[in-house]
N, C-alpha and C positions, 0 to 999 in steps of 0.2 A: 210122937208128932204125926197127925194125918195128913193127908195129901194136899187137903186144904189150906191147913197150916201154912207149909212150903209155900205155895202158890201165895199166898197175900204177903210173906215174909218178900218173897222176888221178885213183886209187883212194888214195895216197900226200897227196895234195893238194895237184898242182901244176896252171895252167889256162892255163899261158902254151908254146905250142907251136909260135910263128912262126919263119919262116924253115928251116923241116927241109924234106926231102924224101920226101913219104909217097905219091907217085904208087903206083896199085895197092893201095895199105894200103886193108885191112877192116875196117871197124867197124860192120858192119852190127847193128841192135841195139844198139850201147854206148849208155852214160850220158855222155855230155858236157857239160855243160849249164857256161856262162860260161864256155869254153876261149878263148882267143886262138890262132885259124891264120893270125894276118896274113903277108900274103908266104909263105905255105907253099905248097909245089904238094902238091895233092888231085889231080891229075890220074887220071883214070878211077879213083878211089877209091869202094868200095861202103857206100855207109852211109844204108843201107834201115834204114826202122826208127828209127833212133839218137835218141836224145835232142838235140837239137842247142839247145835253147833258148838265148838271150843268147849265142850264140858271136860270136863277131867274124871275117869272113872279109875284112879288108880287103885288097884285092890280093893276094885267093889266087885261085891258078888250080886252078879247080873242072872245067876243062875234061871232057868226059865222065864227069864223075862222077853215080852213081846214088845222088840222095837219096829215092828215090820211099817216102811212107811217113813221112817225117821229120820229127819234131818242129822246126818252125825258129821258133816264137812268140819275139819279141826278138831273132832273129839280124840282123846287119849284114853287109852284102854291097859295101859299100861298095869302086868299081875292081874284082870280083873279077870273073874271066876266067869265064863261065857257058855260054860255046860248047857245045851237045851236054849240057848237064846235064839229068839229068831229076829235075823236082821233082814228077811225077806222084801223086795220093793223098796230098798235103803235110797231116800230122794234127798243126795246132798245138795243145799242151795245154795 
C-alpha cells in the first residue's frame, strides 16, 4: 500500500491502518488525526508537518522516521521502535 492509498482510504473514513508496510511512505503535511498504525513499520517515513493527534503507534516501528513539526497531542507510542526518529519543533495542537 502507498502513501497515497492511505490518504484517500482516510479521506473515505477509514483510521485503522495497523500491520501494513509504509516504510519510506510520505505523509508530510497529511491530516491523520485518530489513525491506528499499531505494528505498522514507518520506518524512515516522512511526516513533517502531519496532523498526527490521537494516533495510536503501538509497536510500530518509527525507526528513522521524520516527525519534526508534527502534531502528536494524544498520540500513544506505546513499545513503538523510536531509534533515530526526529521529533524536532513537535507543534501539539
Amino acid at each position: 500500500m502507498i502513501d497515497k492509498d492511505v490518504l484517500k482510504q482516510y479521506e473515505e473514513g477509514k483510521r485503522d491502518f495497523s500491520n501494513l508496510k509504509l516504510a519510506y511512505a510520505n505523509f508530510s503535511g497529511a491530516a491523520l488525526q485518530g489513525c491506528d498504525f499499531s505494528e505498522t513499520s514507518l520506518f524512515a517515513a516522512r511526516l513533517g508537518e502531519a496532523d498526527l493527534s490521537d494516533a495510536i503507534f503501538f509497536k510500530t516501528n518509527l525507526t528513522g522516521a521524520d516527525l519534526r513539526g508534527t502534531a502528536l497531542k494524544g498520540a500513544s507510542f506505546n513499545e513503538a521502535s523510536l531509534t533515530g526518529a526526529d521529533f524536532r519543533g513537535g507543534n501539539p495542537k
